[in-house]
DONUTOR-632499 format. One line per field, with one value per residue (C-alpha): x, y, z. Coordinates in Angstrom, 3 decimals. Example, Ala and Ser with C-alpha at 12.3 -4.5 7.8 and 13.67 -1.06 7.14 Angstrom:
u	12.300/13.670;
v	-4.500/-1.060;
w	7.800/7.140;
END
This chain:
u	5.904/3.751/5.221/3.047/2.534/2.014/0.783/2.584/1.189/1.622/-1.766/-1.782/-3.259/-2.076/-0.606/1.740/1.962/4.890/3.093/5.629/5.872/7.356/4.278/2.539/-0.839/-1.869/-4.590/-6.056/-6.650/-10.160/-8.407/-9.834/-7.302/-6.030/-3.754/-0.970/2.139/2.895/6.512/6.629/4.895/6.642/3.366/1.315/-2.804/-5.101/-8.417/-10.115/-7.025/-6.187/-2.410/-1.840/2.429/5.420/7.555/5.991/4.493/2.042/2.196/0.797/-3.036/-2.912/-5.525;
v	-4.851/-6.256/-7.746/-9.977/-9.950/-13.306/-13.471/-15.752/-19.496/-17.732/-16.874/-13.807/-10.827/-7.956/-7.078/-4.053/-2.069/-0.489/2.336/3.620/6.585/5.906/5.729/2.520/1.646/-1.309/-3.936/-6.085/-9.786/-8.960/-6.160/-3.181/-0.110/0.433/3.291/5.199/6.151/9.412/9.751/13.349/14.695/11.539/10.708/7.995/8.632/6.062/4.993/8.424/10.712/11.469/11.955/9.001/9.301/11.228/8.533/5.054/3.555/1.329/-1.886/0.007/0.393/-3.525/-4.883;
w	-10.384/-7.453/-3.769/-2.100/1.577/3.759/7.026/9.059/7.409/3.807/3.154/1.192/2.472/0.565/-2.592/-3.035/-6.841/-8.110/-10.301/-13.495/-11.745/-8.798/-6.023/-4.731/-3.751/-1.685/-1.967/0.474/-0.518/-1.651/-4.425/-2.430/-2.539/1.450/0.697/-1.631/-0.992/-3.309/-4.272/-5.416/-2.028/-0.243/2.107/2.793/2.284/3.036/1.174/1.799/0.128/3.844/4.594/7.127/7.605/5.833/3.819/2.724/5.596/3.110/5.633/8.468/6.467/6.492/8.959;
END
């Protein structure tokens, strides 16, 4: 499953995956990976694997 998110005129900027196994990674428009959210650990790493926030806090890597 994948949520969109708009910027305030609609544009889309990033795009938000529902993996099978319960995580989540986001994309920016351009389909590079920002971040995951990991459920089993239940953190937030960014692009580099580095632990960003405890619980998913996936909108806050959007720039």
């Amino acid at each position: 499953m994948e949520e969109l998110i708009r910027n305030e005129y609609g544009q889309i900027i990033a795009k938000v995956t529902h993996l099978p196994n319960g995580d989540k990674e986001i994309r920016d428009f351009y389909g590079r990976l920002l971040g995951r959210y990991d459920s089993q650990s239940d953190c937030t790493r960014d692009f580099y694997g580095r632990m960003v926030a405890k619980g998913d806090c996936l909108g806050m890597l959007i720039k």
